[in-house]
C-alpha positions as CSV (number, residue, x, y, z in Angstrom):
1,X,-9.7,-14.3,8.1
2,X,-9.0,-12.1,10.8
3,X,-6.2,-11.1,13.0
4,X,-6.3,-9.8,16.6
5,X,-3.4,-7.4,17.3
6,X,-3.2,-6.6,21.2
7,X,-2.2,-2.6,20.9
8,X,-1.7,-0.8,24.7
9,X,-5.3,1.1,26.0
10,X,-3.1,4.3,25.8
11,X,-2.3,4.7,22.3
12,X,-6.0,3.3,21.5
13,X,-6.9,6.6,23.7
14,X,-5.2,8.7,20.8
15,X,-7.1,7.9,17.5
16,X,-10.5,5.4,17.0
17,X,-10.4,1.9,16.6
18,X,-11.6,1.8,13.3
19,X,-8.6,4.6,12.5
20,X,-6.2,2.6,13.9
21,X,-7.6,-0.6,11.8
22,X,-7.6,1.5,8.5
23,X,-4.3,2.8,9.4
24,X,-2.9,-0.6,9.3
25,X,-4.5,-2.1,6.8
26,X,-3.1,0.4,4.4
27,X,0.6,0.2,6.0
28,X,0.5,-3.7,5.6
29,X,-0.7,-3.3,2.0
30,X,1.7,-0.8,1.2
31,X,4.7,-3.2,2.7
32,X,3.6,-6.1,0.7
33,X,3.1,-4.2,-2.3
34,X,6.9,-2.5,-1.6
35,X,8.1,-6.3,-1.3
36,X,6.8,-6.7,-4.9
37,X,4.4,-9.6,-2.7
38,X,1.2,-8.7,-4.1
39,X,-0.2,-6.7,-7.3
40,X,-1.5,-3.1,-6.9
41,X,-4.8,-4.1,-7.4
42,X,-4.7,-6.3,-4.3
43,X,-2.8,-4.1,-2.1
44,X,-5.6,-1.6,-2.7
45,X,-8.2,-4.1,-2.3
46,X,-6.3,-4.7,1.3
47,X,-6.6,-1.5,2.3
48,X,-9.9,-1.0,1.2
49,X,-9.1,2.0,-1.2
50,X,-9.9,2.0,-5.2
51,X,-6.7,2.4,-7.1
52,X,-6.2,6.0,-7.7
53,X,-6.7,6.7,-3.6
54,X,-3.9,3.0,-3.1
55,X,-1.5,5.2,-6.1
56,X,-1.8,8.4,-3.8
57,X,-1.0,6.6,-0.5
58,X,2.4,5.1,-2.5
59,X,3.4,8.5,-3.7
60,X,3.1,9.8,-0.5
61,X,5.0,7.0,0.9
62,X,7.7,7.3,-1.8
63,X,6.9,3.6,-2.6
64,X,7.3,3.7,-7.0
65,X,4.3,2.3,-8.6
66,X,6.1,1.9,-11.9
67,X,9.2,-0.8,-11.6
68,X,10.7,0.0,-14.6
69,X,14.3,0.5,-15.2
70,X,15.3,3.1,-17.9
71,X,17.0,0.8,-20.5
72,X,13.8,-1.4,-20.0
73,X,11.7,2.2,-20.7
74,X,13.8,2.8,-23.8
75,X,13.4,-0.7,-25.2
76,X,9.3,-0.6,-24.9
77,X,9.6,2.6,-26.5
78,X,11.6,1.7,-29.6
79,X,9.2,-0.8,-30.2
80,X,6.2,1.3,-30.3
């Protein structure tokens, strides 16, 4: 599916259309993945980067990767 997003000539003048696409494919991706709306693997597959590059983009956006709560952390690891 596609989706046509009307963006104003002038900021198109700053950066390359297939920036700007790239650029917002990996900002959607990294809100849905934030919303807990998709898996990592799909949000990377959204914004057409493997999983390590999809990882790097979250860390840089201070989105966690890891939803784990401590007590939950401690639990697992008395198991093991």
């Amino acid at each position: 599916m596609q989706i046509a997003v009307e963006v104003p000539s002038d900021f198109m003048a700053l950066r390359e259309k297939q920036t700007v696409e790239q650029e917002m494919r990996l900002s959607y991706a990294l809100q849905l993945f934030k919303n807990a709306e998709i898996t990592l693997s799909k949000a990377a597959q959204l914004a057409g980067y493997n999983h390590y590059e999809f990882i790097d983009a979250c860390k840089k956006e201070r989105i966690p990767v890891i939803n784990i709560s401590k007590e939950e952390l401690l639990n697992e690891l008395k198991d093991l």
